[in-house]
N, C-alpha and C positions, 0 to 999 in steps of 0.2 A: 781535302787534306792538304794543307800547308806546304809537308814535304817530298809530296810526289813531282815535282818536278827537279828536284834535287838528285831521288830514288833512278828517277827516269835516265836523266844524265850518269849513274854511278853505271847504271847496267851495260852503256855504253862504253864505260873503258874495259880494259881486258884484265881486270884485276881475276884472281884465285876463285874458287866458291866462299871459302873461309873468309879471305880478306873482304871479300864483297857483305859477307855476314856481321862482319866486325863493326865494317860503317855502318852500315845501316841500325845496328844496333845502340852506335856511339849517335847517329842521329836520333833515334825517338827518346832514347833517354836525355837528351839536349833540350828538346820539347816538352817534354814532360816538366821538364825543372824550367823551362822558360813559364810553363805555366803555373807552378809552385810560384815564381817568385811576383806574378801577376794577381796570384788571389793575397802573396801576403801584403800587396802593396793594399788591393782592398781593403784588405781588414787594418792597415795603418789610414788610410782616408776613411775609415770608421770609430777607429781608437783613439785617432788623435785629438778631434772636437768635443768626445767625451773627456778624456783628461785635460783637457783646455777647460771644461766647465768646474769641473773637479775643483782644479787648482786657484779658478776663478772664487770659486766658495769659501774654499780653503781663507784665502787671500780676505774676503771680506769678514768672514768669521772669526778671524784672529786677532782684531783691534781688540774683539767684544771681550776677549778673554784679557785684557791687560788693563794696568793699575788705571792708565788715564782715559777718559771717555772719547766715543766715538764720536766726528762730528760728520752730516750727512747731508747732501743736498733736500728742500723740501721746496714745495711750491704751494705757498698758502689759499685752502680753501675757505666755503664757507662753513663757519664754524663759531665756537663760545667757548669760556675756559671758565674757569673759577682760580681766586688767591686768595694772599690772607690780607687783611684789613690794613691799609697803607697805617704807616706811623704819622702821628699828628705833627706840625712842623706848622712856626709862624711866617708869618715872611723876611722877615730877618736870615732865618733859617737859613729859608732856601734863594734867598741873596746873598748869602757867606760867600766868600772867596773860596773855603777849602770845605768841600763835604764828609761829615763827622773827624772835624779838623785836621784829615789828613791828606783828602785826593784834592786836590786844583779842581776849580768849577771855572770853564771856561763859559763866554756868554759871545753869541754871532748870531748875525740876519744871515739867510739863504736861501740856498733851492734844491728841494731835494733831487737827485741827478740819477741814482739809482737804488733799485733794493734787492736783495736776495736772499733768501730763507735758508736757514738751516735749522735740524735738528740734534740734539744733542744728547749719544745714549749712554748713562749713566748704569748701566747696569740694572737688573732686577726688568719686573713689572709692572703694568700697572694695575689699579684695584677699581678703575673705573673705565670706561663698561663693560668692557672683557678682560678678566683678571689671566688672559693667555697673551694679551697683546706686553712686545715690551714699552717701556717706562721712557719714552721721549721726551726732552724737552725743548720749546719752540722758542727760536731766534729770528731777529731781522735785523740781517747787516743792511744800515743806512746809508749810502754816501754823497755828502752834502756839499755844494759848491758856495764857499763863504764871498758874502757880497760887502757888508760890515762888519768891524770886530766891536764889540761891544766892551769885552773883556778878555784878556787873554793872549799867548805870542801867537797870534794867528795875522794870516794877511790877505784881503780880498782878494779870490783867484784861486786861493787854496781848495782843495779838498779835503773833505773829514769822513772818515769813516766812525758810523756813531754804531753803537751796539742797543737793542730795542728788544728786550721782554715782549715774547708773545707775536703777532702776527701785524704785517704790516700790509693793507690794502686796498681800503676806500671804505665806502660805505657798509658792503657786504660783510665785514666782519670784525667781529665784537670779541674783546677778549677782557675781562674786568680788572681792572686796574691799568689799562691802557688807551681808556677810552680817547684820548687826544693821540697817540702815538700809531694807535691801527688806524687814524683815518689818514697817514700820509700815503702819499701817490706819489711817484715822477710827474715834475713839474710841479711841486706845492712850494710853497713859498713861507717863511715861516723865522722865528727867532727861538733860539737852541739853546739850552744852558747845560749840556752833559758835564759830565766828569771825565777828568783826565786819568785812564789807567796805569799803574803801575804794578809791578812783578808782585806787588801784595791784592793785587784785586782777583781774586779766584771766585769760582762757584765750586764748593763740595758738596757731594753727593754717595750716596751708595757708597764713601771710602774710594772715590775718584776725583781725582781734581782738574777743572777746567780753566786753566791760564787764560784769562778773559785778552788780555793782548794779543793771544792768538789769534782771536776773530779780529778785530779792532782796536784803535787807539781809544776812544771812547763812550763811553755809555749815559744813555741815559736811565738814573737811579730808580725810577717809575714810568710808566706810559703813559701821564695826568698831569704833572706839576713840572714840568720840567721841557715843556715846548708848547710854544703861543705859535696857533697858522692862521694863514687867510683861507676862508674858506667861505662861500655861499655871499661874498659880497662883503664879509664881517672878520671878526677873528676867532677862533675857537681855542678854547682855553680852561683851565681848572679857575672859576670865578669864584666858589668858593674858595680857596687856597689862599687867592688873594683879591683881599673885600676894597684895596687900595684903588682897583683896576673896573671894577664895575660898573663904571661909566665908559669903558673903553670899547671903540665902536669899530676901529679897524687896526692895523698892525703898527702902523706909524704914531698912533696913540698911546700901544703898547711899548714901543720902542723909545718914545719920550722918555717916559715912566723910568723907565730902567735905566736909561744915562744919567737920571738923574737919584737914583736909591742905589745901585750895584756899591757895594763895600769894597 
């Protein structure tokens, strides 16, 4: 017992019987509430990690409930997707200065420097292959260190952040309609023709609207026609797209080409 050396010492002074009753009284009920205030500290280093989780839930479940979509870290596996069937487009087209006459098509050689995935939730579900999972869709923020400008206020040295439909990761994975854009990697080497974003570039969804400025300055319109790489020794490229080009055997032959057609 704790207070028996306390007890011990009391019975020592010449207090009354009373008074001596009094303290020793006024001590174990001392103790007693020392040790109330001991279990409610427990049960606060037990409550508080749960409302910490709580709040945490709370905190991430409450994007999903608002007008504009969620956007989320993701780390691309292997994987496939399906889209819908690119628009036909000559090369004139897609050598315009401005895409569907309004965004700026800027054009530059580079490297890609880095990439990072997100997802973007829209609301609702999806209907393939578990109609309980939600409705994600997959982004790759690009960022690109410009070596040449082709076309465009850009200046070697720069970096660009490009925005990329779908998954962005080497060999491993395939997303359709991005067959040239999932094969970049840090360290790929490569000539860029995105689009320059403005406050009119959104993707709507489910009745949510995603500010494509928010990920990035620019985009590229497909993951096929709209980036020539070095890759395996060669260049890889949408050759159908452009029948001009099909003699073109590495990137400097592609880069010719284009200083010399850009509008």
């Amino acid at each position: 017992m704790k207070n028996e050396p306390i007890v011990r010492a009391l019975d020592s002074v010449p207090f009354s019987e009373a008074a001596r009753r009094r303290v020793r009284r006024a001590i174990s009920e001392g103790a007693n509430k020392r040790k109330e205030i001991g279990a409610m500290k427990k049960k606060r280093r037990f409550w508080i990690p749960l409302t910490a989780c709580l709040l945490l839930a709370v905190a991430v479940a409450t994007p999903l409930l608002r007008s504009k979509p969620t956007v989320f870290p993701f780390f691309a596996a292997k994987t496939s997707a399906t889209s819908a069937a690119l628009v036909s487009l000559t090369e004139e087209e897609l050598l315009a200065p401005r895409w569907q006459d309004e965004w700026e098509v800027v054009a530059f050689e580079g490297t890609v420097r880095k990439v990072r995935h997100v997802r973007v939730f829209f609301g609702g579900f999806s209907r393939f292959p578990n109609p309980l999972l939600l409705d994600f869709f997959p982004y790759a923020i690009v960022e690109i260190e410009v070596s040449e400008v082709l076309r465009g206020d850009l200046a070697p040295g720069d970096t660009v952040r490009v925005l990329v439909d779908g998954y962005v990761g080497g060999n491993d994975v395939w997303v359709e309609d991005t067959d040239v854009s999932s094969r970049m990697t840090v360290g790929t080497k490569g000539i860029f023709t995105p689009i320059r974003y403005d406050l009119d570039a959104v993707h709507i969804q489910n009745g949510k609207t995603l500010q494509l400025t928010d990920l990035a300055e620019y985009g590229l319109p497909d993951g096929t026609r709209w980036a020539f790489l070095e890759k395996d020794g060669g260049v890889l490229f949408a050759r159908w797209a452009y029948p001009s080009l099909e003699g073109a055997e590495n990137l400097g032959d592609v880069a010719a080409w284009l200083r010399e057609n850009l509008q």
